[in-house]
Each structure stands twice: as C-alpha cells, then as structure tokens.
TORRO-122308 format. One record per atom (N, C-alpha, C): x, y, z. Coordinates in steps of 0.1 Angstrom, whole numbers, padded with zeros to 4 digits, always signed. Each point is the difference from the previous one (the first is absolute). Layout:
! TORRO-122308
XYZ...
END
This chain:
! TORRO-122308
-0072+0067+0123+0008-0011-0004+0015+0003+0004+0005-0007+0002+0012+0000+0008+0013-0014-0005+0008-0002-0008+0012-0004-0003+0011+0003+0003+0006-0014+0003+0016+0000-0001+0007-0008-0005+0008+0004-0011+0011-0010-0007+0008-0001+0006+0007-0012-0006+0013-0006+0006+0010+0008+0001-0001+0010-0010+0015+0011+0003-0001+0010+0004-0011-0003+0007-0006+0016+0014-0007+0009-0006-0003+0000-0015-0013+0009-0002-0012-0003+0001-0009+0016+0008-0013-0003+0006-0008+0003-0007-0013-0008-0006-0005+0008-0005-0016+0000+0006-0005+0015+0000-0008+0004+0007-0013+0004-0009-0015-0004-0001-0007+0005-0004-0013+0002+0004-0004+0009-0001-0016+0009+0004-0011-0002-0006-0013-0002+0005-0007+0005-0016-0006+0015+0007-0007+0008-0005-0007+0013+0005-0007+0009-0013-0009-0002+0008-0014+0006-0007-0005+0011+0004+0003+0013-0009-0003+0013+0005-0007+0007-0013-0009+0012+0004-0009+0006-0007+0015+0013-0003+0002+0002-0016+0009+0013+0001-0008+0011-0009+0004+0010+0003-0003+0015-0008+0008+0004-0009-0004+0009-0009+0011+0002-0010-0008+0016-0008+0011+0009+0005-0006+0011-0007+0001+0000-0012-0010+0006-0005-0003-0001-0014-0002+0016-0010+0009+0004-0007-0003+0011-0013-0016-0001-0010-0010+0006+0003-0010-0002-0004-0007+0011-0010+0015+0004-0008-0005+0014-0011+0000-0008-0012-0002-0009+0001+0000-0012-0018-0014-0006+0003-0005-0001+0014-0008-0011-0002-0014+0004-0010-0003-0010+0000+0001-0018-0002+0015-0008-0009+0004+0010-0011+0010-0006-0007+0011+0002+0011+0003-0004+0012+0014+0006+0006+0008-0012+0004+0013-0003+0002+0003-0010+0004+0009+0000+0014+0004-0004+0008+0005+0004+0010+0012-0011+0003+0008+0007+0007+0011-0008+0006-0002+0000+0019-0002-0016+0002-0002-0004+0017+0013-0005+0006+0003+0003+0011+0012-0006+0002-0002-0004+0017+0006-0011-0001-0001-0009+0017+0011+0000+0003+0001+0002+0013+0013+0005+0008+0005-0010+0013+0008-0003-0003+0004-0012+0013+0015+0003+0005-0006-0001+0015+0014+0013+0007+0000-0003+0015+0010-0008+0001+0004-0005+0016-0001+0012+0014-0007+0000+0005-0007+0006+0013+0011+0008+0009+0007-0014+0005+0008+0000+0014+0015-0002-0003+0004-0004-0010+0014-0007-0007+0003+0012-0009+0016+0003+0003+0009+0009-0006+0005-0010-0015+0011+0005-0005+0005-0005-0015+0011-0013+0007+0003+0012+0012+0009-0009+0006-0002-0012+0007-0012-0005-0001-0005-0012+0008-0007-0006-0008-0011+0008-0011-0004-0011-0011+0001+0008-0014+0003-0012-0011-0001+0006-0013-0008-0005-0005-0008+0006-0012-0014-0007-0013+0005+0005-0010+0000-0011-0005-0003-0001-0014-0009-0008-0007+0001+0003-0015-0014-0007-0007+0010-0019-0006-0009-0008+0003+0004-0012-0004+0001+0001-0013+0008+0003-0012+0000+0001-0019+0004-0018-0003-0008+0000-0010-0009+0004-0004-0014-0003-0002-0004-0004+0012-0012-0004+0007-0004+0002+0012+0004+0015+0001-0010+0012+0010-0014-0002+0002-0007+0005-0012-0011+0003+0002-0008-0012-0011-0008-0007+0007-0007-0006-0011-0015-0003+0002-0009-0003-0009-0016+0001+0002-0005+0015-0004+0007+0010-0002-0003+0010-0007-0012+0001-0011+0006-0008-0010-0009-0001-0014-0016-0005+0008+0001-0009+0009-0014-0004+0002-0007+0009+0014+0004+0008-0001-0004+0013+0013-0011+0006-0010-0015+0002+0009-0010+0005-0006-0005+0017+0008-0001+0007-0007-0001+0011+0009-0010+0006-0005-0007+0005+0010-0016+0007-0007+0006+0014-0016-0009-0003-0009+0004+0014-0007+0007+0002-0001+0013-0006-0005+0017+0005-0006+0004-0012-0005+0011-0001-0009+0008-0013-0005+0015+0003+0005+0006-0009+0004+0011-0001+0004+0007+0001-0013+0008+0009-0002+0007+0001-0012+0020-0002-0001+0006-0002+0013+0011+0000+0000-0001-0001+0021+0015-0003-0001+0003+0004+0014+0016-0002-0001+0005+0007+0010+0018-0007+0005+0001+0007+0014+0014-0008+0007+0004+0008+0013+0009+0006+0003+0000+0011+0012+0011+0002-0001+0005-0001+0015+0017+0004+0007-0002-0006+0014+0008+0015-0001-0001+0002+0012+0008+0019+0006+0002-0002+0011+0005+0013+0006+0006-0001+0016-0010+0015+0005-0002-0002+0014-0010+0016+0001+0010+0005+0015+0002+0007-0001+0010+0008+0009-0012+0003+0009-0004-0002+0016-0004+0012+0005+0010+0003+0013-0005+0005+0014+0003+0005+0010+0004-0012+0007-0003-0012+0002+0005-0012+0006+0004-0007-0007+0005+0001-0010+0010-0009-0008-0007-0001-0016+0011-0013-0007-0004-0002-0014-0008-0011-0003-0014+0002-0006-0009-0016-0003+0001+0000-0012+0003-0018+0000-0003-0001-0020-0017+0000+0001+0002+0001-0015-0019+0002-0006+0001-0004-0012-0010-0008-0004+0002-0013-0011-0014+0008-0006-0006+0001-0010-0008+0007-0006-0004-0010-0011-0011+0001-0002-0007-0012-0017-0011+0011-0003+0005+0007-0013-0008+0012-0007-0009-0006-0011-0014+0002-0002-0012-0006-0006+0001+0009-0011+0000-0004-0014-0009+0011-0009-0014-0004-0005-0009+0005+0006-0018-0002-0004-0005+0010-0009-0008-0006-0010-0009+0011-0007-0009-0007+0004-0008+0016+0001-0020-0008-0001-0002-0003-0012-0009-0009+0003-0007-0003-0015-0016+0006+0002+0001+0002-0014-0012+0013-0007-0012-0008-0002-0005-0010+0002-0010-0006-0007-0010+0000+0011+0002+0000+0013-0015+0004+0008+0000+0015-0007+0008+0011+0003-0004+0016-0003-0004+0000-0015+0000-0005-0011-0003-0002-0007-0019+0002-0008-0003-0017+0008-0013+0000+0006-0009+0007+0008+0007+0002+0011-0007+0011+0010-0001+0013-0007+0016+0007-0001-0003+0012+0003+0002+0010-0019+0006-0011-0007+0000+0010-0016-0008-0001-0006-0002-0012+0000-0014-0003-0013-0016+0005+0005+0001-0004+0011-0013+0009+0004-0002+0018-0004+0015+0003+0002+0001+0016+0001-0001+0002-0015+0007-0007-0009-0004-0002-0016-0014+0003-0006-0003-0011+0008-0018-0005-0003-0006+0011+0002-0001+0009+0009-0004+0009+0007+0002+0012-0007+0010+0004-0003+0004+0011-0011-0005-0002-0013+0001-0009-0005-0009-0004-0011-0012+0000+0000-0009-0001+0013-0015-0001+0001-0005+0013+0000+0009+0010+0005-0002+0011+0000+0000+0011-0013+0004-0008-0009+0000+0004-0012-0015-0002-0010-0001-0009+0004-0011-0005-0004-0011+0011+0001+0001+0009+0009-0010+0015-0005+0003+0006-0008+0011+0000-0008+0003+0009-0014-0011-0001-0007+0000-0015+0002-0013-0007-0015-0017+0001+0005-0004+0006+0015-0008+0002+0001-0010+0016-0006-0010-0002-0003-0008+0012-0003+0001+0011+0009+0007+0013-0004-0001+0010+0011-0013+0005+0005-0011-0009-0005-0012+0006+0006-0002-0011+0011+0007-0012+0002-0002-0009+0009+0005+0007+0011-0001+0011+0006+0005+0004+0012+0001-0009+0011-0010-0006+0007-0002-0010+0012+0011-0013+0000+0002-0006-0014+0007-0012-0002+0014+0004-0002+0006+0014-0008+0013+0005+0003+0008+0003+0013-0013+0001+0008+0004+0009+0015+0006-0015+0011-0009-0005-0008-0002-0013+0014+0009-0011-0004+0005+0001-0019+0013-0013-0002+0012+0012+0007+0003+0013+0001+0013+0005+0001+0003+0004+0018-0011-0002+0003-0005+0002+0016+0005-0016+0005+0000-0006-0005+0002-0016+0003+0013-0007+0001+0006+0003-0015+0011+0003+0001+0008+0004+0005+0000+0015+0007+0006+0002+0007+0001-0001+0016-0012-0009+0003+0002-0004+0012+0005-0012+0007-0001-0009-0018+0006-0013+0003+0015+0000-0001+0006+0014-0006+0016+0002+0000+0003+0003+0012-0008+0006+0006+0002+0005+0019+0002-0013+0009-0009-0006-0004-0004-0013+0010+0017-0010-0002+0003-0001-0011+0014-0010-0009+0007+0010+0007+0004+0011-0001+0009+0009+0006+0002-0003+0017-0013+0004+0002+0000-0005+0020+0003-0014+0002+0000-0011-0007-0001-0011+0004+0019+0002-0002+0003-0002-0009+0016-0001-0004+0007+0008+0010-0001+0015+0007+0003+0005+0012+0002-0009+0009-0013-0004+0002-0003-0004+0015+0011-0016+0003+0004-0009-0012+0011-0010-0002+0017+0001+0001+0000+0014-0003+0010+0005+0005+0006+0005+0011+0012+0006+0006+0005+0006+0011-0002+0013-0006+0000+0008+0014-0002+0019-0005+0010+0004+0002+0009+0001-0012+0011+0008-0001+0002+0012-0011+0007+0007+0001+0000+0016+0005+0001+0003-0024+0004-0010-0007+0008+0001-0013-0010-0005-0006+0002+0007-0021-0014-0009-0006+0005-0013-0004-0007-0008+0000-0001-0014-0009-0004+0002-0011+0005-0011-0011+0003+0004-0012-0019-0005-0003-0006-0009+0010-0013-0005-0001-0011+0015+0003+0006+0006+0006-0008+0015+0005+0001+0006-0012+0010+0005-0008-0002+0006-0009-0008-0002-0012+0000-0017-0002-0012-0006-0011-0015+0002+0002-0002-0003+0017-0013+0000+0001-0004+0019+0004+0012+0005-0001-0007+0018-0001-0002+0000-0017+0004-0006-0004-0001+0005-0017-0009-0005-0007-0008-0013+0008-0008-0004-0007-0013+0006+0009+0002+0007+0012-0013+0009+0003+0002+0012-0005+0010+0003-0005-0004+0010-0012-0006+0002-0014+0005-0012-0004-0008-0005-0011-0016-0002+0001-0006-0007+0011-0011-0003+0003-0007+0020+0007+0007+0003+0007-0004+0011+0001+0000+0013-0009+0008+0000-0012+0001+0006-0010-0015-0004-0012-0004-0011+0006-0009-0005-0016-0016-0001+0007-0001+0007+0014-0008+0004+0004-0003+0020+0000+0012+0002+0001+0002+0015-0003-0004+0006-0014+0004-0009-0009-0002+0002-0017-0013-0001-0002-0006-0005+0007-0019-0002-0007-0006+0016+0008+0002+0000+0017+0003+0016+0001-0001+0011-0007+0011+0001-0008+0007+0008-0003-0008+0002-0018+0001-0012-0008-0009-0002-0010-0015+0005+0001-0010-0008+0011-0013+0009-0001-0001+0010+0006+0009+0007+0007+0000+0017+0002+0000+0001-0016+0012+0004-0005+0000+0004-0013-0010-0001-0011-0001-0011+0000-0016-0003-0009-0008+0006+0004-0006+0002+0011-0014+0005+0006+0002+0016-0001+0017+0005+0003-0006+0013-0001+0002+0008-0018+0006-0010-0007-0001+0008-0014-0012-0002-0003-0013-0014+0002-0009-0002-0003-0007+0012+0010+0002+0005+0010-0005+0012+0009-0001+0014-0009+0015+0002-0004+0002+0016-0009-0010-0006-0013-0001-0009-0008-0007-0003-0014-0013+0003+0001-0002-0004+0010-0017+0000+0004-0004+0012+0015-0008+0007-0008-0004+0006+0009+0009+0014+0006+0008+0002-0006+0009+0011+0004+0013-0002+0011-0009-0014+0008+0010-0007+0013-0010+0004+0007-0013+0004-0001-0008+0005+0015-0010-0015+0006+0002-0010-0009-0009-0012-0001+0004-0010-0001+0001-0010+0003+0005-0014-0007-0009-0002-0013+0005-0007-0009-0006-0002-0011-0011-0017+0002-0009+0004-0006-0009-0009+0002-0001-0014-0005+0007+0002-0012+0004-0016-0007+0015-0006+0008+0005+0012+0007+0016-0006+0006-0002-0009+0011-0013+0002+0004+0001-0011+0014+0002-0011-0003+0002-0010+0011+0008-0015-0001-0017-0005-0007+0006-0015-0001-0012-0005-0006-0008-0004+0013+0001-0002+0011-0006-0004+0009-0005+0009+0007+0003+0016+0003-0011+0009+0005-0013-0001-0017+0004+0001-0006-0005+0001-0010-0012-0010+0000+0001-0014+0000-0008-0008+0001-0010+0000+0013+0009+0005+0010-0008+0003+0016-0011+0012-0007+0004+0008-0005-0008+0010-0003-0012-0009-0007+0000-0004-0010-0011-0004-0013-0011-0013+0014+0011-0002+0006-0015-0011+0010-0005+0007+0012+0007+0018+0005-0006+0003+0005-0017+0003-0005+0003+0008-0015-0008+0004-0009-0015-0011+0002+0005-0012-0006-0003-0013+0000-0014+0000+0009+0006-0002+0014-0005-0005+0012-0015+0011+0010+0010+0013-0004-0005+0013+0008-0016+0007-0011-0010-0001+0009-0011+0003-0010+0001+0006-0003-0007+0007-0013+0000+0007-0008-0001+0019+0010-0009+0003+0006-0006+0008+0005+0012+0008+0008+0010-0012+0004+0010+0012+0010+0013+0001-0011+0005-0004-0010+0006+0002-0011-0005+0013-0005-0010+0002-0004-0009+0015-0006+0016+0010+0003-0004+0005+0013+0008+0013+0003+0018-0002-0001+0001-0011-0006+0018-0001+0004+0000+0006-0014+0017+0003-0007-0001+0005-0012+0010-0012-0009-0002-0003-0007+0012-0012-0007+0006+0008-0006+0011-0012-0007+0013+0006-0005-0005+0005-0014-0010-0009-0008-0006+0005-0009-0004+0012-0003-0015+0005+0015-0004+0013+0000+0014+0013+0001+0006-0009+0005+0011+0012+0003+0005+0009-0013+0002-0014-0004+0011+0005-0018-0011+0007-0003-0014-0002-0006-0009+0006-0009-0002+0013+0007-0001+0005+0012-0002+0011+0007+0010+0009-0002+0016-0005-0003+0012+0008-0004+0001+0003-0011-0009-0010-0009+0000+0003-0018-0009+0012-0002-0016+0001+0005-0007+0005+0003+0007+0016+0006+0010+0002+0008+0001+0009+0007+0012+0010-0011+0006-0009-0009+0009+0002-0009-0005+0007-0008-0009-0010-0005-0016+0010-0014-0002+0012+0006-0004+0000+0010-0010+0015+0006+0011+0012-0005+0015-0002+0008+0010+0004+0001+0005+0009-0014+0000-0013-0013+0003+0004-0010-0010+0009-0006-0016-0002+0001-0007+0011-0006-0002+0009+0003+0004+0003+0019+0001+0013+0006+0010+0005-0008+0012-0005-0003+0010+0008-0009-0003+0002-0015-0009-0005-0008-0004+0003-0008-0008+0013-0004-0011-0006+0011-0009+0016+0001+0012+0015-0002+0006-0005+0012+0009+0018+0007+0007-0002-0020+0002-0008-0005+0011+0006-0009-0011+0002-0011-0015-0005-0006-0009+0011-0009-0002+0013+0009-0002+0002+0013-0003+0010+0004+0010+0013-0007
END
C-alpha cells in the first residue's frame, strides 16, 4: 500500500509472511517461559537516508488474539536501536514476546502417567512374598513402561548438551519404580536364607518354605504319577522320620558308652 497526503507524507505499507526461530533456554522445561524477539532492520539504507520508529501508541496490535502452539502470550513491548557495522549505521526496531508454555498437555502425557506408574509399582509391597512370578512381572513392567515415557519425551525434544528440569523427574521416578523392584530382591534373599540357617543347618532348603506353587506342582505330581515309580523317590516325610530315627540310634549309642 502506498499513500500520499496533502502535506507530502508518504505512507507506505507491506504485508509479509515469514516462518521465524527463536532460541529457546530449556533447563525449566516444561514449566519455562521464554522471551522471543522479532527484529526489523533496513538492508540497504543508512540512518542517514532512513529513520524507524514505532507509531505510539498503536504500534503493535492483534497481539492478545495471536495463537501459538504450547505457550500463552503473557506480555510484550518494543524497543528501536541503532547497529554500527563496517558499512555504516542501520536502525533496528525490535517487538520482544514474553511466552510461557502451558503445562496441561505435560501434565496428561507425561506426570500423571509417571505417578500412576510409581504407584503401581508399589502395589507389590502388598503382594505375598511367596507370589514370586506376579512380583517379578508387576515390577519388570513398570519399569519398562517408565523407559518407554522416558524415550518418547526424548525423542519430542531437541538434543542438547544440559539437564531438563523434565529429565530429572522422570530419572526419579525410574528410581522409584526400580528401587521397589530391587526391595522384593533383596527381601526374599533374606527370608529364604535365615529360613536356610533355621532349617537344616543351611545345607537344604527347608521343606515347608517352598512357595505355595512348587508345592502344589509337587502334590499333583504325586497325584498323577503311578504309584510304582514314586516307590524309590524319598519324601519330605520319609526324610524327617529317617533323621529322628538316626537321632534315636545316635542317642542310645551314647547311652550304651556311658553304662559301659
């Protein structure tokens, strides 16, 4: 567009439609908010040939209705400068953005899942330590679905070199999830081997300590397997009575030597 008033001012206007970039500080994210700034800066024209300034006080307007993926416009103003280089002085008219993201996709996506998840994994406290199969496989789960949330959130981002404040939540909640798979670990060692020293000296597992499910496997082996090839195995029964038996003999051999 192109004007001229009666007392010789021209007035000149453009429209221009351009994709811009805006580096971004990304050690807050998701809570981080950033300042954008657009820069408009005459090419070919010294100070001495053209000057800019901002029209006050109706520079910039349609602001408030500017929609921008994932941030709220929270402020803006402008400012105008002069840039010295090697062929002379250009003005530069600047309009600086303040954007926060907003938290309510990360939210949904990436906390409450990670929540849910840390919480599910708790949920083996309250399981039976003889449920071994069902402990292994909720804390084995868990921790793979915190890998998977982990890689996906990566892969949305740019690879840069600093942590995110989002990196350090979802390392803490794979610690959590991988700590409460460690604890059941760590628990039926312990159990199994004082129930090991109690019984049997530690040379044997103890025979009532088995889970309930070898246990049951055992009684339908019994069950199933005819009689005739059972004969030669020894049970847990014969065992004990063979060691009470072997105790007796033991004690009256010491008996004898001490009338002798």
């Amino acid at each position: 567009m192109l004007r001229v008033n009666v007392d010789g001012k021209v007035a000149y206007g453009m429209r221009l439609t351009s994709t811009l970039s805006c580096s971004m500080n990304l050690r807050n994210f998701p809570l981080d908010s950033q300042n954008c700034t657009v820069e408009i800066e005459s090419y070919g024209y010294t100070t001495s040939e053209v000057l800019m300034k901002w029209n006050y006080p109706l520079a910039v307007h349609g602001v408030e209705q500017a929609d921008v993926p994932q941030f709220t416009i929270t402020g803006f103003h402008t400012e105008d400068s002069i840039v010295s280089t090697a062929t002379g002085s250009y003005q530069r008219l600047s309009l600086v953005f303040q954007l926060r993201r907003s938290v309510g996709y990360f939210i949904f996506q990436t906390y409450l899942p990670c929540v849910l998840i840390v919480m599910l994994s708790w949920v083996s406290f309250w399981i039976n330590h003889e449920a071994t199969s069902a402990r292994v496989a909720l804390g084995i789960t868990t921790v793979l679905t915190m890998t998977t949330i982990s890689t996906g959130v990566r892969q949305s981002l740019p690879r840069i070199s600093y942590v995110k404040s989002i990196d350090i939540y979802l390392v803490m909640c794979f610690v959590f999830v991988f700590a409460a798979l460690l604890e059941y670990a760590a628990v039926n060692y312990s159990y199994w081997g004082r129930e090991r020293g109690r019984v049997g000296g530690g040379n044997e597992w103890p025979v009532n300590g088995a889970n309930k499910e070898d246990r049951e496997s055992a009684v339908n082996v019994q069950k199933w397997v005819p009689s005739g090839l059972m004969d030669g195995v020894p049970q847990p029964q014969d065992r004990r009575v063979e060691a009470l038996e072997e105790a007796m003999s033991t004690s009256n051999t010491a008996q004898n030597i001490r009338n002798l």
